[in-house]
C-alpha positions as CSV (number, residue, x, y, z in Angstrom):
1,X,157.6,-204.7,166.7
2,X,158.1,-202.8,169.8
3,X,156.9,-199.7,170.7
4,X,156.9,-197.7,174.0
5,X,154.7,-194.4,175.9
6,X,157.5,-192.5,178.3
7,X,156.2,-191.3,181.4
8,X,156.5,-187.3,181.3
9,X,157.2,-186.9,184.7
10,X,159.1,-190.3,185.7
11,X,161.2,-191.0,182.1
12,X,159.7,-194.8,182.4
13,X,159.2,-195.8,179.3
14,X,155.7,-198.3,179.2
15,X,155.7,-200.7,176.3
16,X,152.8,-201.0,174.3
17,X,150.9,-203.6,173.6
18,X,150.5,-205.6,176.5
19,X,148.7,-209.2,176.7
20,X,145.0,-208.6,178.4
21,X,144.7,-204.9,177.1
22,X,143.2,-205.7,174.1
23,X,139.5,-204.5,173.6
24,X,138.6,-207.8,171.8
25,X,139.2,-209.3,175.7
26,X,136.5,-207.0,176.9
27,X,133.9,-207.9,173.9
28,X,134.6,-205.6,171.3
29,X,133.7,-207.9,167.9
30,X,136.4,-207.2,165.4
31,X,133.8,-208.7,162.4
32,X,131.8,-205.5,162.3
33,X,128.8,-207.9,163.0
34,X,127.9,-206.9,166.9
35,X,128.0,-202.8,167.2
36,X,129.4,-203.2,170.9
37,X,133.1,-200.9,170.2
38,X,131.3,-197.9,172.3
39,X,130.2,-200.2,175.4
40,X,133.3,-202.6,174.8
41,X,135.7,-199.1,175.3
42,X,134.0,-197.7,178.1
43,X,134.4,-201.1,179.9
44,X,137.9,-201.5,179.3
45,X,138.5,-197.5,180.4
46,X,136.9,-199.0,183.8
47,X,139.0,-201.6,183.9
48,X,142.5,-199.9,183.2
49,X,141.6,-197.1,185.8
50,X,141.1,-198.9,188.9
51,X,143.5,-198.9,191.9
52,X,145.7,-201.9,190.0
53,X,146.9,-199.8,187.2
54,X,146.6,-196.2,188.9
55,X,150.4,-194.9,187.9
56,X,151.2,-197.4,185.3
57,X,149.7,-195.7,182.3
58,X,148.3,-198.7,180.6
59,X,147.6,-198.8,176.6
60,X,144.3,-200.1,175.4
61,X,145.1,-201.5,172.6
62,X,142.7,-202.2,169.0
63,X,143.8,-204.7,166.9
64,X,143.1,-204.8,163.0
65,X,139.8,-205.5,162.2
66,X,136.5,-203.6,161.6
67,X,134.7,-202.5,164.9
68,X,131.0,-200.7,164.6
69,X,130.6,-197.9,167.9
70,X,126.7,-198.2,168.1
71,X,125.2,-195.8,170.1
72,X,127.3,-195.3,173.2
73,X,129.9,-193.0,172.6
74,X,133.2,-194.2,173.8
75,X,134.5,-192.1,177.1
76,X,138.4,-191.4,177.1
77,X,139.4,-191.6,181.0
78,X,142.6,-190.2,182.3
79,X,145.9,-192.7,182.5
80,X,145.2,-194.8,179.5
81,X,146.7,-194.7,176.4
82,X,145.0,-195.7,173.3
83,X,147.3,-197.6,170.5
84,X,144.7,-199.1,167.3
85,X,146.5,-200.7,164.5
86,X,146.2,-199.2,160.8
87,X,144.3,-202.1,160.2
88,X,141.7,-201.3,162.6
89,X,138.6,-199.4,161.6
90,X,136.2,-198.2,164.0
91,X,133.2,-196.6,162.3
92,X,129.8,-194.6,163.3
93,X,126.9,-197.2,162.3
94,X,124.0,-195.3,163.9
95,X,123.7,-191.1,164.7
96,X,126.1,-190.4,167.4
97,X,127.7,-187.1,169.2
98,X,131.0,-188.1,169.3
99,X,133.2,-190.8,168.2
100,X,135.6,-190.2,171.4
101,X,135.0,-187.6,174.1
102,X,137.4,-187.0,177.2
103,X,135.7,-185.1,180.3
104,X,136.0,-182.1,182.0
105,X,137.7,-180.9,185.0
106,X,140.5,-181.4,186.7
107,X,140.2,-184.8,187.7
108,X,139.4,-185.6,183.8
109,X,142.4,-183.9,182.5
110,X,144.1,-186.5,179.8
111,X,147.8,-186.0,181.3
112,X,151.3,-187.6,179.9
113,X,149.0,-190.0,177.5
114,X,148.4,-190.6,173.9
115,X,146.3,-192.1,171.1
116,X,148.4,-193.8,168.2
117,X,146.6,-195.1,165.1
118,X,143.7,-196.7,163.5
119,X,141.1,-195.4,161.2
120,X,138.2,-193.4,162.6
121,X,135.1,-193.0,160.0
122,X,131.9,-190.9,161.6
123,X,130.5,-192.3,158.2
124,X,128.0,-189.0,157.8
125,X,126.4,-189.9,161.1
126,X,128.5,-187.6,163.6
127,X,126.3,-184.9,164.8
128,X,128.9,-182.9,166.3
129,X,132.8,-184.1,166.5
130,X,135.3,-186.5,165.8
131,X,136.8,-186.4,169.2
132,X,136.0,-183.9,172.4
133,X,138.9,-183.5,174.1
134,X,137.8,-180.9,176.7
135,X,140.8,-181.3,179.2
136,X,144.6,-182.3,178.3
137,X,148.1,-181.6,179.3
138,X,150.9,-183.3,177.6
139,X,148.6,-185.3,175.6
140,X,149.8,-187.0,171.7
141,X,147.3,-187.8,168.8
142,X,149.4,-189.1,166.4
143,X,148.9,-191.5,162.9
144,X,145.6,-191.7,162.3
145,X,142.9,-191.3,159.6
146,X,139.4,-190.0,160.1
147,X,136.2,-189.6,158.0
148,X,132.8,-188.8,157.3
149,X,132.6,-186.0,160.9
150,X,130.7,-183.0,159.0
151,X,128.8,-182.2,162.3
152,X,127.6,-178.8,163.2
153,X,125.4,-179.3,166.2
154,X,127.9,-179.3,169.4
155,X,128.1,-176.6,171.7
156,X,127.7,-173.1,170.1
157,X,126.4,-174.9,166.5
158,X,129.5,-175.9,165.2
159,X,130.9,-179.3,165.1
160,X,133.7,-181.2,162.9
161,X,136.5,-183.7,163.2
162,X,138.7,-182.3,166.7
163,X,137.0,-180.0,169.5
164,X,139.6,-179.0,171.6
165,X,139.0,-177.2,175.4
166,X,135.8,-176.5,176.6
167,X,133.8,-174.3,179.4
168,X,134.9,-175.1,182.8
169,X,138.2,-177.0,181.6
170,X,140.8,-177.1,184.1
171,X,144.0,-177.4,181.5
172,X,144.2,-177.3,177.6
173,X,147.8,-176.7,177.1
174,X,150.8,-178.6,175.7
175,X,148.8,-181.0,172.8
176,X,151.3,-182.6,170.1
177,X,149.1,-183.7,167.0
178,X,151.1,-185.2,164.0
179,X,150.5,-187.1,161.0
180,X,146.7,-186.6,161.0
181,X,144.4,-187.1,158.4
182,X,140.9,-185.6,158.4
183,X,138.6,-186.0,155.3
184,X,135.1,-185.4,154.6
185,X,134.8,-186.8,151.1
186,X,131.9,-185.6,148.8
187,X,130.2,-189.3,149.0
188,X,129.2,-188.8,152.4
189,X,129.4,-184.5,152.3
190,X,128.4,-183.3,148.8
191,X,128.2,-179.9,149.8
192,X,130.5,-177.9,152.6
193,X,128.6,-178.2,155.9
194,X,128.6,-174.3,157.6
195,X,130.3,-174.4,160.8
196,X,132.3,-177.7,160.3
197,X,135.4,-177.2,161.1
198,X,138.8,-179.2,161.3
199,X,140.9,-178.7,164.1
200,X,138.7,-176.3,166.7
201,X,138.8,-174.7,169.7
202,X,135.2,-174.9,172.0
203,X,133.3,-171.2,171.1
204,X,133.1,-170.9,175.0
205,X,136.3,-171.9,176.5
206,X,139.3,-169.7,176.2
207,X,141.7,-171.2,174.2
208,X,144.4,-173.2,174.3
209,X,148.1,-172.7,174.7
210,X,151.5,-174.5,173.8
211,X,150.5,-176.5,171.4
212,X,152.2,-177.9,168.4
213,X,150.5,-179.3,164.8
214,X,152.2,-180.9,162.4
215,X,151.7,-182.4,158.9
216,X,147.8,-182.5,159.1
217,X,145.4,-183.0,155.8
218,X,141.9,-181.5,156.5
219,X,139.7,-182.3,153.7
220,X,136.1,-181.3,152.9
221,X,135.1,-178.4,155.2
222,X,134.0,-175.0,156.1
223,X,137.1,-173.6,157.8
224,X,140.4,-176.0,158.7
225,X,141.8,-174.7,162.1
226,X,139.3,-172.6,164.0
227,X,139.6,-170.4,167.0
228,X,141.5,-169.7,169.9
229,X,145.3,-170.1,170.1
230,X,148.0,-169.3,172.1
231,X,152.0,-169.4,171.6
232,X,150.8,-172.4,169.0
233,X,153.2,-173.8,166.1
234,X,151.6,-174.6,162.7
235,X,153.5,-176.9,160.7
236,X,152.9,-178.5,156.8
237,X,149.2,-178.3,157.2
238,X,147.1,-178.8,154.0
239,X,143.7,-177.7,153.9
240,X,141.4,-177.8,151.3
241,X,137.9,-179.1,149.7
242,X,136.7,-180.7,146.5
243,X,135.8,-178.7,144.2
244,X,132.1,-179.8,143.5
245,X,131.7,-179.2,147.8
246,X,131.9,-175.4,147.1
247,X,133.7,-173.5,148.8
248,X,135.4,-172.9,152.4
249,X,134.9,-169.5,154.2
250,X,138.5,-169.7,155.5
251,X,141.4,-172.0,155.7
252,X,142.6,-170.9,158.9
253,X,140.6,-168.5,161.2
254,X,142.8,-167.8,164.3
255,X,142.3,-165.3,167.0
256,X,145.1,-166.4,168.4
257,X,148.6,-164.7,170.5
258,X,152.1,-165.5,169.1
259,X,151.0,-168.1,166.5
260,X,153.7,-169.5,163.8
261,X,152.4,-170.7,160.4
262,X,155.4,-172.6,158.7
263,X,154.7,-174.5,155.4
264,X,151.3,-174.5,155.8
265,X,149.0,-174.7,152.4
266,X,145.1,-173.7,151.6
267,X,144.1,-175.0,147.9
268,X,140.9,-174.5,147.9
269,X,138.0,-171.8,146.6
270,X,137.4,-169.7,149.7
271,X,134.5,-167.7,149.9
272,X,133.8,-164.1,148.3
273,X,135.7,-161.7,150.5
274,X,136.6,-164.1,152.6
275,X,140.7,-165.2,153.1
276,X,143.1,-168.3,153.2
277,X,144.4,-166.8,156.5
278,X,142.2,-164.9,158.4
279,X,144.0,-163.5,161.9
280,X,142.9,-162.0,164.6
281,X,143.2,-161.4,168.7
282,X,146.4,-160.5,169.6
283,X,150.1,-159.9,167.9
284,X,152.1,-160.7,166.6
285,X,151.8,-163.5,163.7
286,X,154.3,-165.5,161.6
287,X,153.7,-166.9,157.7
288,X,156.7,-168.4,156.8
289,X,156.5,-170.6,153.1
290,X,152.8,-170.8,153.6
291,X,150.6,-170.1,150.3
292,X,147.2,-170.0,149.0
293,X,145.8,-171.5,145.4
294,X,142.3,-170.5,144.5
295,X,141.2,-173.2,143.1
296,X,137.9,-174.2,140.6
297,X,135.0,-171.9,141.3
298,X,135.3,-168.3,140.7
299,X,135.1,-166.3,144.0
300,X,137.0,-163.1,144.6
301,X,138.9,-164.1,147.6
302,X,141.9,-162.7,149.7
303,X,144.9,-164.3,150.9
304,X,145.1,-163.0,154.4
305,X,143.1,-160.6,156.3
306,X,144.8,-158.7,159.4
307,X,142.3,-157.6,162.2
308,X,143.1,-154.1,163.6
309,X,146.0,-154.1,165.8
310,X,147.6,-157.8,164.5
311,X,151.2,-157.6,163.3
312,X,152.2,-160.0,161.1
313,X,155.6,-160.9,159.9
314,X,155.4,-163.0,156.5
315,X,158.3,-164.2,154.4
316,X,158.5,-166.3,151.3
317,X,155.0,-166.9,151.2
318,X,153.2,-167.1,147.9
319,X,149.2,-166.3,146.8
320,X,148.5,-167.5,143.7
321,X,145.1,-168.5,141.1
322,X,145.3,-171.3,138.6
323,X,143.7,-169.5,135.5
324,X,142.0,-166.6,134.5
325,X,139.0,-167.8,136.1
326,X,140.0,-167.8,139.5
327,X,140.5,-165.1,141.3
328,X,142.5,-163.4,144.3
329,X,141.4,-159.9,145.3
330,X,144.8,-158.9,147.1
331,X,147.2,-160.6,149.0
332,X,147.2,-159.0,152.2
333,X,143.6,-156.4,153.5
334,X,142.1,-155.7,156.7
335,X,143.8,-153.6,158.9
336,X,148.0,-153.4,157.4
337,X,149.9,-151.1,159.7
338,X,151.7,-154.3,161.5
339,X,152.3,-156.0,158.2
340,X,155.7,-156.7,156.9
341,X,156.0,-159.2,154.0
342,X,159.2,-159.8,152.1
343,X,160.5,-162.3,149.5
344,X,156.9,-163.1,148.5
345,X,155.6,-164.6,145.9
346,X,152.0,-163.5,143.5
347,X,151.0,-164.5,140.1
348,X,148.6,-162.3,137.9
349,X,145.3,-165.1,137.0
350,X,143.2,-162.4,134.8
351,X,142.3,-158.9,134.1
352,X,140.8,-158.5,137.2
353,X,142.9,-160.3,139.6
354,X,145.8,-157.7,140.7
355,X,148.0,-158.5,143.2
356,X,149.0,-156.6,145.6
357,X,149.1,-155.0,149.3
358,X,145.6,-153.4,149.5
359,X,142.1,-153.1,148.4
360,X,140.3,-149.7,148.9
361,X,136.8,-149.4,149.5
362,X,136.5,-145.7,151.3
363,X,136.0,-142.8,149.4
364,X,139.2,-141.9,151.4
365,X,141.4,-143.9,152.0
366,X,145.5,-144.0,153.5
367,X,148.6,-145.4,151.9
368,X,150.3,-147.9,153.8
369,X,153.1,-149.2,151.9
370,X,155.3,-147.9,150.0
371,X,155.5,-150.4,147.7
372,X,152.6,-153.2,146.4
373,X,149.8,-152.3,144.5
374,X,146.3,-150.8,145.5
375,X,142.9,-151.5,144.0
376,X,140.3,-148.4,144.6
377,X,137.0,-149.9,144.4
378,X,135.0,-147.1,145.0
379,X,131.3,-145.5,144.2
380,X,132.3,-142.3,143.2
381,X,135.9,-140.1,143.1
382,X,138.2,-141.8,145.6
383,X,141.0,-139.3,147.6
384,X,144.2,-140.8,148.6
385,X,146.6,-139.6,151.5
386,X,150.0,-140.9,150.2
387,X,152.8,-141.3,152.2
388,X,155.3,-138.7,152.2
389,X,158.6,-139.3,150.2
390,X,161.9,-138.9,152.0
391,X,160.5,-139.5,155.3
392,X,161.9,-143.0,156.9
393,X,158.8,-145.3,155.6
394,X,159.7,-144.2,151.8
395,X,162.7,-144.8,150.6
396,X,163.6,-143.2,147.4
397,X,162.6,-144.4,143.9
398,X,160.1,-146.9,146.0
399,X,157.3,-147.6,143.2
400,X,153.5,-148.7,144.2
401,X,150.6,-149.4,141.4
402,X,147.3,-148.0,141.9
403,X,144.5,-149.1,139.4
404,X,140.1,-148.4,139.7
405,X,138.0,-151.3,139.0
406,X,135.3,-147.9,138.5
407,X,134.6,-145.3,136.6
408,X,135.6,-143.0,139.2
409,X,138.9,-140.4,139.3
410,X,141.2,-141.2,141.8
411,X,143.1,-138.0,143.3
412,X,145.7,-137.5,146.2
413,X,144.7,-135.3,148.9
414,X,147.5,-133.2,148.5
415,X,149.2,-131.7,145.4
416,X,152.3,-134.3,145.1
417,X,151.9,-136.3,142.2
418,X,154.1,-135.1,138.9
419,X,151.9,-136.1,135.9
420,X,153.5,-138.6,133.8
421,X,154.2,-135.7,130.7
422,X,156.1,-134.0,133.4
423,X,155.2,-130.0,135.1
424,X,154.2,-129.1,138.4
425,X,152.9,-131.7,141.4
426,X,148.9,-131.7,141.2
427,X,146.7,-134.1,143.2
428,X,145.6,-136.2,139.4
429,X,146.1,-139.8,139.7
430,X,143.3,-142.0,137.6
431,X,140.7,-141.0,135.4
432,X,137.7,-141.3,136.0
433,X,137.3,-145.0,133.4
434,X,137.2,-148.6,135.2
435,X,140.7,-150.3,134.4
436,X,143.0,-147.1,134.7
437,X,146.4,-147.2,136.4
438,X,149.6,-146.1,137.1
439,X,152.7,-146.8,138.7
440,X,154.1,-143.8,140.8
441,X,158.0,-143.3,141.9
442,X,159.1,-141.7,144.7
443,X,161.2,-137.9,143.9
444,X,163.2,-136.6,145.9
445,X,161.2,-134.7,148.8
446,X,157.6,-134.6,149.4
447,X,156.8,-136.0,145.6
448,X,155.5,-138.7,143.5
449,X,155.8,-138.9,139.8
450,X,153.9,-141.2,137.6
451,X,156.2,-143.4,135.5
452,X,153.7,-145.5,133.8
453,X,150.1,-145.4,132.6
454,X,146.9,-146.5,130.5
């Protein structure tokens, strides 16, 4: 079979794998007996970065077979690609940083290269990540399977399977990762590992930018995608953990600029109060199809949480428990004047688990949609400002719930609310008993009426 690495800049196409680039020719033992990968790598990245292939963008290539790193971690040098058969396994035998780190800098920078293939295990032993891939520019990681990385000791505590960027990196921009698969399994992490992460950006570089994921399972950890991104596409990402790890504190946490979520899943228990999709930094956002399944341990979680200022368009997405013991708090809290969702999807899991466009915890509080439902979770009598019927952001006969999970009254804070026997507007809403609610309708000017109660 024939395969080929283009040249970026030239269009050459460089075929892959040629005869002397194998790391068995520069004393890697493909038994597993002799744990020489780390040294063997290294001195093949010497090799294929000297003056005779400068330009030529040679492949290092692994053939099938098992390979133990030992304890020199192997040192990704510019101009090389990497191409390891599914049939070769390269695995952590002693406590190691990394199982592949690129440097930093300019002259670092991993430009117009790739790594294609083989499987990757940190076997428990990875104290920090997976890969460190500080500096990169038109760089491909692509078909590969990786293990046992549930590290949380690199650079600002935290650690997993890919660090991305890091402080002092000259370009982090323009990464294509595809068919990925990440897993920390609960034979080698019985528990989720704080601050292990998936797919992560360095706490002190800046980000990175251009970047494009796609069809990525992340197994077995504390958050999935972590940090800083900019103008980055998110496609048919799966995250999630085993239900006897625990639970995650996020799926994705972004504080990102002009990020796109397409198809992208979270089935797992996430944290109390914590979200699927937490999003942050700058606007705007885009969900698109993605969804969120609590899934065995029973945490009052959220779907998405919007940091103040984030706008966030969402369409067809769906939040959803899978029984009456799991729970989702609301689909959408945080900050919601940039939200708009439409065409979604939510399904009711238990008495306590209404769906929904806000939870309020103030004993005031502002209505920000027109439609959805609101859960006042409040110490004592709760005052709503509703929005105003017949201006522009309420069209007539919109209709919004609004239930306590308290034994405290919930009132508007002006007198346009119809009670549901009919009269003049008051400012009445809920009773003061846990489990009250009512759906309102928009009338004509200025009012709401209350359709429906308990």
């Amino acid at each position: 079979m024939t395969q080929r690495f283009v040249n970026f800049d030239t269009g050459t196409p460089v075929p892959i794998p040629q005869a002397g680039f194998s790391i068995v020719d520069f004393g890697a033992d493909p038994t597993g007996t002799t744990a020489n990968f780390g040294t063997s790598f290294n001195a093949a990245m010497s090799a294929l970065t000297t003056a005779t292939f400068f330009g030529n963008f040679p492949t290092l290539y692994i053939p099938s077979g098992t390979y133990k790193i030992g304890s020199t971690v192997p040192l990704w040098k510019p101009g090389v690609n990497i191409y390891a058969d599914q049939g070769a396994y390269i695995q952590a035998n002693v406590s190691i940083a990394q199982m592949l780190k690129g440097g930093v800098g300019a002259a670092n920078t991993l430009t117009d290269v790739a790594l294609i293939g083989g499987r990757w295990d940190g076997n428990g032993l990875v104290t920090q990540d997976g890969f460190t891939i500080p500096d990169f520019n038109r760089l491909v990681l692509s078909d590969f399977r990786m293990y046992g990385c549930a590290g949380n000791a690199g650079n600002g505590s935290v650690g997993g399977f890919i660090r991305l960027s890091a402080s002092g990196a000259a370009a982090s921009s323009d990464l294509h990762m595809r068919n990925v698969y990440m897993f920390n399994f609960g034979s080698t992490t019985p528990t989720v590992v704080a601050n292990n992460f998936g797919i992560f950006t360095d706490p002190s570089a800046t980000g990175i930018n251009d970047c494009r994921f796609h069809n990525l399972e992340i197994v077995g950890i504390d958050i999935g995608v972590q940090g800083n991104f900019f103008d980055c596409i998110f496609t048919d990402i799966h995250t999630w953990v085993f239900g006897s790890q625990g639970s995650m504190t996020n799926g994705f946490k972004l504080t990102g600029n002009e990020c796109r979520l397409v198809a992208c899943q979270v089935d797992a228990p996430i944290a109390n109060g914590k979200a699927a999709f937490d999003l942050s930094g700058a606007s705007p956002y885009v969900l698109v199809g993605c969804g969120f399944l609590e899934g065995t341990n029973d945490n009052i979680s959220n779907a998405v949480n919007i940091a103040s200022g984030i706008h966030v368009r969402g369409f067809g997405n769906h939040w959803t428990g899978s029984s009456g013991a799991h729970r989702i708090n609301t689909d959408y809290t945080g900050d919601l004047t940039g939200l708009d969702a439409q065409d979604e999807f939510t399904a009711n899991v238990s008495t306590i688990n209404n769906f929904g466009i806000m939870t309020a915890t103030g004993a005031a509080f502002n209505q920000l949609t027109p439609t959805g439902t609101i859960i006042v979770n409040v110490a004592g009598t709760a005052t709503a400002t509703l929005l105003t019927p017949g201006l522009g952001s309420v069209p007539n006969a919109a209709k919004f719930m609004i239930k306590t999970i308290t034994n405290n009254a919930v009132n508007s804070a002006s007198s346009n609310v119809v009670p549901i026997t009919g009269g003049a507007a008051g400012t009445a809403i809920l009773a003061a008993t846990a489990g009250k609610w009512a759906i309102l309708q928009s009338k004509g000017a200025a009012v709401w009426e209350i359709i429906a109660s308990n």
